[in-house]
C-alpha positions, 0 to 999 in steps of 0.5 A, spaced: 458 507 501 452 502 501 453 496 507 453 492 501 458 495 498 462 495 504 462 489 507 464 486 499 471 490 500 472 487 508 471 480 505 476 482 499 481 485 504 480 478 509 482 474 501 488 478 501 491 478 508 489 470 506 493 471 501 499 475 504 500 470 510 500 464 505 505 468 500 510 470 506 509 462 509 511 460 502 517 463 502 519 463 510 521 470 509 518 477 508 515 482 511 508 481 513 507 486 518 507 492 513 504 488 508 497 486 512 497 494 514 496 497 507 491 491 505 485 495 506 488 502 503 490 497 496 483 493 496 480 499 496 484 502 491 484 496 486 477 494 487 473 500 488 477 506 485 483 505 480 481 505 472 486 499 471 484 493 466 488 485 469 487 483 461 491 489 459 495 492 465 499 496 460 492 500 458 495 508 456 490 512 461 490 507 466 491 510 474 498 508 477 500 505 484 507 504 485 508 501 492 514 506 494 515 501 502 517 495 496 518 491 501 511 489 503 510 487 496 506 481 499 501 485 500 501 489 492 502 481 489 496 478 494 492 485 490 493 484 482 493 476 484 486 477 487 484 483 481 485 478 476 493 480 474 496 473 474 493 467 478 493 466 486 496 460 486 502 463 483 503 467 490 505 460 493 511 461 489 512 468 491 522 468 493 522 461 490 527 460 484 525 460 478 518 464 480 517 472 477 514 474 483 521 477 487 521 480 494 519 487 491 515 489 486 518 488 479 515 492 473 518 488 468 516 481 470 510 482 474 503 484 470 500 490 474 506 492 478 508 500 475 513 501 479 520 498 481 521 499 488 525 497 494 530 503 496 525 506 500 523 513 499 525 511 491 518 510 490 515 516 491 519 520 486 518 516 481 511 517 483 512 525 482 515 523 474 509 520 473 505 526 475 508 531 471 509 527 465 501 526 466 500 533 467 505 535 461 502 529 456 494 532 458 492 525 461 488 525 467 489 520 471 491 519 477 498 517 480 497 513 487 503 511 492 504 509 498 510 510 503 512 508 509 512 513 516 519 509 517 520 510 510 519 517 511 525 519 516 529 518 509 531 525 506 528 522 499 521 523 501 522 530 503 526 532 496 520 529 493 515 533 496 518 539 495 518 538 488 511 536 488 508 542 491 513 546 487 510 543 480 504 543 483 502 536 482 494 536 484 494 528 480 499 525 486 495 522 492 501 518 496 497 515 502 502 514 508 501 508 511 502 510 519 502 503 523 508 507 528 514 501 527 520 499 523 525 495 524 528 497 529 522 499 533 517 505 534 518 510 528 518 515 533 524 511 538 528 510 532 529 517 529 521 521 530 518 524 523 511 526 527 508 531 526 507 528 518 501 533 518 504 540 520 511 538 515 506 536 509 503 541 510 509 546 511 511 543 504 504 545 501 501 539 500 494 538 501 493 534 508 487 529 510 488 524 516 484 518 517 484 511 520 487 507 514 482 501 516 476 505 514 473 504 508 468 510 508 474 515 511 478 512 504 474 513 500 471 521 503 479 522 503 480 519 495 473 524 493 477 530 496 484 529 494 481 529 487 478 536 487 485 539 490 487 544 486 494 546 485 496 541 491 498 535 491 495 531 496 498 527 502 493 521 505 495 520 512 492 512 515 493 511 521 493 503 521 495 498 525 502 494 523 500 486 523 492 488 522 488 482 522 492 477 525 493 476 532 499 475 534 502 480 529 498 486 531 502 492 534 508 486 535 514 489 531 518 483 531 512 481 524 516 486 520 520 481 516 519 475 520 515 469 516 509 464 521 512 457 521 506 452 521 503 453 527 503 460 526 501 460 519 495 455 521 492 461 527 493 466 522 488 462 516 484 460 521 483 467 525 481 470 517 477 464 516 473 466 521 473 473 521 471 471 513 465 466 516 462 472 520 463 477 514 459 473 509 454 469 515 
């Protein structure tokens, strides 16, 4: 990837954890921590990779996302906000009455949202029928989802595993996004689902692991997902829950919580600054 190229999709991934901040303080609840560790995985989803069009975000052979951890839809709302779907400014009212911006996505209300989510491990088999609905219909474009490694200790995911191996979906990429905290601590404290390579692995999948952070190792894993052949392709990112912010980095008390003011204020002027560096 070119420097340039590069450095324009840190800069787009700094506006969208500007953003996520703003959106989570908005509302005084919402889960930043998750959000801001799949930020950079979105950007360059969105702003490098994805065939979507924000002037007509029901396009027939557009790729697909569906954000299968639903609550960090922060991070999903700050992506189409920035892309172009609807207005930045809308994200002050993200949980406010009367706003279309809900705390998990909504396919109805949202432009640019392709899945409803929120039960987690719902997503990813959602992403599977639409994977095999583009496989029967002749279509080749690709289905994205991104999952949660707390997400993953639910039994849903590994059934939907299973069946997309079985139906050999090589159009399904699901990045996992492995920051190692839940809500209640370490995933591996809480109920450990390590090793999440040798189980894709058992289940058939394809396997690539990377620092989710990276935009060059996104982009190689994306290159080689898409040259599978008869696999469907997990991503595993290891990223840092709370990226970006100082206080809220590895801290798993930033899974659900809101900044107040002051907090609020650090985290904008931590992201001005990094922002500032960027584009010096």
């Amino acid at each position: 990837m070119e420097k340039s190229e590069k450095k324009a999709l840190q800069i787009q991934a700094a506006k969208i954890r500007k953003d996520i901040l703003t959106a989570v303080f908005s509302a005084k609840s919402g889960h930043p921590g998750g959000s801001l560790s799949a930020a950079d995985i979105l950007t360059y989803l969105y702003f490098k990779e994805m065939n979507v069009d924000p002037s007509n975000p029901k396009m027939e052979d557009r790729d697909r996302l569906v954000l299968s951890k639903g609550h960090v839809t922060p991070a999903l709302y700050s992506t189409l906000a920035e892309k172009g779907f609807f207005a930045v400014e809308e994200l002050k009212k993200f949980r406010q009455p009367g706003s279309f911006l809900q705390g998990h996505p909504d396919m109805k209300g949202v432009p640019g949202v392709d899945m409803s989510t929120g039960s987690l491990g719902l997503g990813i088999s959602a992403a599977c029928g639409m994977a095999i609905a583009a496989k029967k219909a002749g279509k080749k474009y690709h289905i994205y989802a991104i999952i949660g490694d707390g997400e993953s200790e639910e039994g849903q995911v590994w059934e939907a595993a299973m069946f997309a191996a079985h139906y050999k979906l090589d159009n399904l990429i699901v990045f996992l996004d492995c920051n190692g905290l839940q809500i209640d601590g370490s995933t591996n404290d809480v109920i450990g689902p390590m090793p999440f390579d040798k189980k894709f692995e058992a289940f058939n999948f394809n396997v690539i692991t990377i620092d989710g952070h990276d935009f060059d190792q996104i982009e190689a894993a994306i290159n080689k997902a898409k040259v599978s052949d008869n696999k469907p392709t997990v991503i595993i990112a290891k990223t840092i829950k709370g990226k970006g912010v100082s206080y809220m980095e590895n801290n798993v008390s930033w899974h659900g919580s809101a900044p107040n003011e002051e907090q609020y204020n650090i985290g904008i002027t931590e992201l001005d600054a990094y922002l500032k560096e960027l584009e010096g």
